[in-house]
Backbone as CSV, one residue per row, in Angstrom:
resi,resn,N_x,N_y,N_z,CA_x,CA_y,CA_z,C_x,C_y,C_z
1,UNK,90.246,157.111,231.585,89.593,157.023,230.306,90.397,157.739,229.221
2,UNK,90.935,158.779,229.083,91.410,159.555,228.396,92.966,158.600,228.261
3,UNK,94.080,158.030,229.196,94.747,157.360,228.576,94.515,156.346,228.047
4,UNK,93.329,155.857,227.941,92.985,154.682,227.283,93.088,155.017,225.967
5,UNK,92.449,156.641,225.598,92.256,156.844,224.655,93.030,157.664,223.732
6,UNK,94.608,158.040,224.101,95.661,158.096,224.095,96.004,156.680,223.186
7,UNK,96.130,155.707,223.849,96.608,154.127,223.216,96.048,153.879,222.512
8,UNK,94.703,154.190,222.293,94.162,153.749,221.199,94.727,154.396,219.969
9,UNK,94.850,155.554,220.456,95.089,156.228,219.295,96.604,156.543,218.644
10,UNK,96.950,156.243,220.134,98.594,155.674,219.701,98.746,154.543,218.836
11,UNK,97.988,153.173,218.713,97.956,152.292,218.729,97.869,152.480,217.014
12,UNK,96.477,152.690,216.894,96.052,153.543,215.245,97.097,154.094,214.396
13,UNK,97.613,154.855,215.103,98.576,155.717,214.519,99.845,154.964,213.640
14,UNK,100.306,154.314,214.968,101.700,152.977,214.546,101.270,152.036,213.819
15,UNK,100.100,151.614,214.237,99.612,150.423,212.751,99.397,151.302,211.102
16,UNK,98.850,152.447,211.432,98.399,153.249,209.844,100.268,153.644,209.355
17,UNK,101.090,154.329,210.117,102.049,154.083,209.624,102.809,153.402,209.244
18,UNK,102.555,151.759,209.682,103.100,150.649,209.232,102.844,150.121,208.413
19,UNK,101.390,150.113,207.943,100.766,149.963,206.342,101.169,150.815,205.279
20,UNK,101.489,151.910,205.746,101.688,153.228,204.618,103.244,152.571,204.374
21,UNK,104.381,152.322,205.396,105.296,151.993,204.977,105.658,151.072,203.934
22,UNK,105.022,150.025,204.635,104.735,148.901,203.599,104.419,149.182,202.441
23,UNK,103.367,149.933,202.116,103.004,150.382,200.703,103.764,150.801,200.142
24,UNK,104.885,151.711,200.530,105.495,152.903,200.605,106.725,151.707,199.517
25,UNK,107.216,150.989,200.264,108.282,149.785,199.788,108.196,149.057,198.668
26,UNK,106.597,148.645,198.749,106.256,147.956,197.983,105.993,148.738,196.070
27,UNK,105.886,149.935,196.624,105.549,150.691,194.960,107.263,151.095,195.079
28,UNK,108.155,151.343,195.860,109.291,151.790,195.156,110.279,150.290,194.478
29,UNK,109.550,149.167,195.473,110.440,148.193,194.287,109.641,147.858,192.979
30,UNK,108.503,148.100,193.051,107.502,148.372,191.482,108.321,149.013,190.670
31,UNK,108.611,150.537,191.260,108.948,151.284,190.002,110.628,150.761,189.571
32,UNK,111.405,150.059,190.763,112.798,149.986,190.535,112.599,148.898,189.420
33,UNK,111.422,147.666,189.286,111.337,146.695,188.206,111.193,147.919,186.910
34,UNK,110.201,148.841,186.889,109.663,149.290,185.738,111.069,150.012,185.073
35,UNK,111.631,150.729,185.832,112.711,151.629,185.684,114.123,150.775,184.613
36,UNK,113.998,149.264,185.956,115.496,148.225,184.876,114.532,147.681,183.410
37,UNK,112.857,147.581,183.458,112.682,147.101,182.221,112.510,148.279,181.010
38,UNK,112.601,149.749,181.491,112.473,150.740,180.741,114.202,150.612,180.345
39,UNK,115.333,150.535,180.530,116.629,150.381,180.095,117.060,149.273,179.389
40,UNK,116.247,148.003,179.652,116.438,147.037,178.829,115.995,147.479,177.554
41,UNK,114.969,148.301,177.601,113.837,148.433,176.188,114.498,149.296,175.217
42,UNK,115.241,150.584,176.431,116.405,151.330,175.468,117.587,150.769,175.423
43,UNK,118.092,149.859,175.755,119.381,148.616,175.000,118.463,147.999,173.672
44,UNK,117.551,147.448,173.643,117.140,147.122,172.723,116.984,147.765,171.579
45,UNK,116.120,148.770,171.847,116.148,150.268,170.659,117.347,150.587,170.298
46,UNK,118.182,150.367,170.792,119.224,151.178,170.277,119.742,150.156,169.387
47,UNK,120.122,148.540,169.896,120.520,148.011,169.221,119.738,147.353,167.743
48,UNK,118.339,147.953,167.863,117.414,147.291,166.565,117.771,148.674,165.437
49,UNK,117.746,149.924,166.188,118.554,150.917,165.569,119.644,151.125,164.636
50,UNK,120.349,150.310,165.144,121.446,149.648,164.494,121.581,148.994,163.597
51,UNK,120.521,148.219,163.594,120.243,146.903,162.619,119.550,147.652,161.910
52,UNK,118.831,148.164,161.891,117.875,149.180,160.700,119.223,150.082,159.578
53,UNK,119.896,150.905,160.250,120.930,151.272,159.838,121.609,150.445,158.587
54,UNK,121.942,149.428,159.081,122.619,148.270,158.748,122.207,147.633,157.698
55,UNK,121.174,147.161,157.600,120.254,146.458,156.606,119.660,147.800,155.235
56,UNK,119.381,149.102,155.771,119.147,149.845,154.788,120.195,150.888,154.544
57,UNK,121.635,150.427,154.479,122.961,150.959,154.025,122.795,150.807,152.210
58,UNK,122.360,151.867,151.732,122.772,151.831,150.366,123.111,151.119,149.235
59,UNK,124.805,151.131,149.965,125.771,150.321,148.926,125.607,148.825,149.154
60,UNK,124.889,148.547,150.392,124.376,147.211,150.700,123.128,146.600,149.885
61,UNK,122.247,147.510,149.707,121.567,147.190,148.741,121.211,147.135,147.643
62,UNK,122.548,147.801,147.129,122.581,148.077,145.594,123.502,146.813,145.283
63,UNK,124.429,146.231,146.420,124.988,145.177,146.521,123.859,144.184,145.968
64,UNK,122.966,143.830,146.697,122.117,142.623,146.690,120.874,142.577,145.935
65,UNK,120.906,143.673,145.187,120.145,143.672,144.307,120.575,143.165,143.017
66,UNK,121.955,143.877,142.874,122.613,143.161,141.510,122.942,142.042,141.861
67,UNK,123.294,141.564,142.808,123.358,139.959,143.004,122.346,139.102,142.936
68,UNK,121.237,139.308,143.724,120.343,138.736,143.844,118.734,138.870,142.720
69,UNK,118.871,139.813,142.467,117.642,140.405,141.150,118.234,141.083,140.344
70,UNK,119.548,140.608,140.128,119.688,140.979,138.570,118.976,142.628,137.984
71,UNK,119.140,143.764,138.995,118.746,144.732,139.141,119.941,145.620,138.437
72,UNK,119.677,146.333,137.254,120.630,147.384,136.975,120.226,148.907,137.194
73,UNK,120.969,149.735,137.278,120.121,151.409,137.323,119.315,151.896,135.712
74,UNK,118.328,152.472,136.608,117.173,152.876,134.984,118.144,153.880,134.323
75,UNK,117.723,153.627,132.659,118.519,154.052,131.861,117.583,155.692,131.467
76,UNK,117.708,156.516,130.903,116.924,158.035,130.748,115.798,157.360,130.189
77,UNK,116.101,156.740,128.469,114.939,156.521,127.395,113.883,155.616,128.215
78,UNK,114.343,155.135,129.778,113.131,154.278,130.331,112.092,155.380,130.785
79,UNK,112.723,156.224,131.390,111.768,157.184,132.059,110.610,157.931,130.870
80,UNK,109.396,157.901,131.141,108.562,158.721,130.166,107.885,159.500,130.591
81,UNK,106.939,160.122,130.430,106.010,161.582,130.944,104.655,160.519,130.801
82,UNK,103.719,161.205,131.917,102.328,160.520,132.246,101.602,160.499,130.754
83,UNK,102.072,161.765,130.022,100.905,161.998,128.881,101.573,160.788,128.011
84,UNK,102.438,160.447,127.783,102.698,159.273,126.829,102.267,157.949,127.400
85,UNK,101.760,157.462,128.368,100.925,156.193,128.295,99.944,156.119,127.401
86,UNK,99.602,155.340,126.696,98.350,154.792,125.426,97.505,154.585,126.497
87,UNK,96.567,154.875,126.837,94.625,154.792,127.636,94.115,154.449,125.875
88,UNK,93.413,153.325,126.482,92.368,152.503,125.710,91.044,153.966,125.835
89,UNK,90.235,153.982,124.757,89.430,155.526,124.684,88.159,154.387,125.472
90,UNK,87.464,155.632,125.997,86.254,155.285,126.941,85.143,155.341,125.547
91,UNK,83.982,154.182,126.171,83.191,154.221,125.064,82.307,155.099,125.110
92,UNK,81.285,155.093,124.154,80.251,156.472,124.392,79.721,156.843,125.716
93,UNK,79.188,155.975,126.158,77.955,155.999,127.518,79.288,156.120,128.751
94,UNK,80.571,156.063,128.703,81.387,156.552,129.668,82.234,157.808,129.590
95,UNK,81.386,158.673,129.072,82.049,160.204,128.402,82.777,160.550,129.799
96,UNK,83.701,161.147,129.702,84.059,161.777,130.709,85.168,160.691,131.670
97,UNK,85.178,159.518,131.466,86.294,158.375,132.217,87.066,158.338,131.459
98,UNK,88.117,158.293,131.921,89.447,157.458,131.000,90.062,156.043,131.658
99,UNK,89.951,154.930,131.052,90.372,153.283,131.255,91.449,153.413,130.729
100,UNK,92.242,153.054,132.134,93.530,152.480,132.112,93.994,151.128,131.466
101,UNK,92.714,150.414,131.883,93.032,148.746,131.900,92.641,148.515,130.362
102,UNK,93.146,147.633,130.125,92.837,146.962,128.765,91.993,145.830,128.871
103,UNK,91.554,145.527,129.994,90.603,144.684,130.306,89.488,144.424,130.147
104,UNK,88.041,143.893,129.865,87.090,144.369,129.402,86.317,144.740,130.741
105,UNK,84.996,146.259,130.143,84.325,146.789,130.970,83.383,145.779,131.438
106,UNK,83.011,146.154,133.184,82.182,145.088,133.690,80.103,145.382,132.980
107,UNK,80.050,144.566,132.557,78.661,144.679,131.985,77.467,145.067,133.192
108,UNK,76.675,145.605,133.660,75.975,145.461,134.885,73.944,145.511,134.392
């Protein structure tokens, strides 16, 4: 009785380690996929990196601006101070607002 129960448990043993192996295989070629698609992702980054670089180079866009929109650099007399915008005056019953828009107020 007792070697019976030996084999059995021999038996148990070699099958539970043969599943664990299996498992064992099966998650390390998981991670070997995750691992080559984590290096593809940093080839990619690096090379969109690049292209970012590339596309927001300066003299590149000061290039294609004067080419393309007729874009020149602001001159001083453009620049002004906040207090010199003209605001349309708020009417009585809006004491305390100041309107930007020149638009008319909504009636309610």
């Amino acid at each position: 009785m007792a070697r019976l129960a030996l084999i059995v448990i021999f038996a148990a043993m070699a099958t539970g380690m043969f599943v664990i192996k299996n498992k064992v295989i099966t998650l390390e070629n998981e991670l070997e996929q995750i691992n080559m698609r984590i290096k593809e992702d940093q080839k990619a980054l690096h090379v969109l990196k690049a292209e970012w670089t590339y596309l927001n180079d300066p003299a590149r866009i000061r290039l294609l601006s004067s080419r393309h929109a007729r874009m020149k650099p602001l001159r001083a007399e453009q620049i002004i101070s906040f207090s010199a915008i003209p605001f349309k005056k708020a009417p009585a019953e809006d004491k305390g607002f100041i309107r930007v828009s020149f638009a008319a107020a909504v009636q309610e």
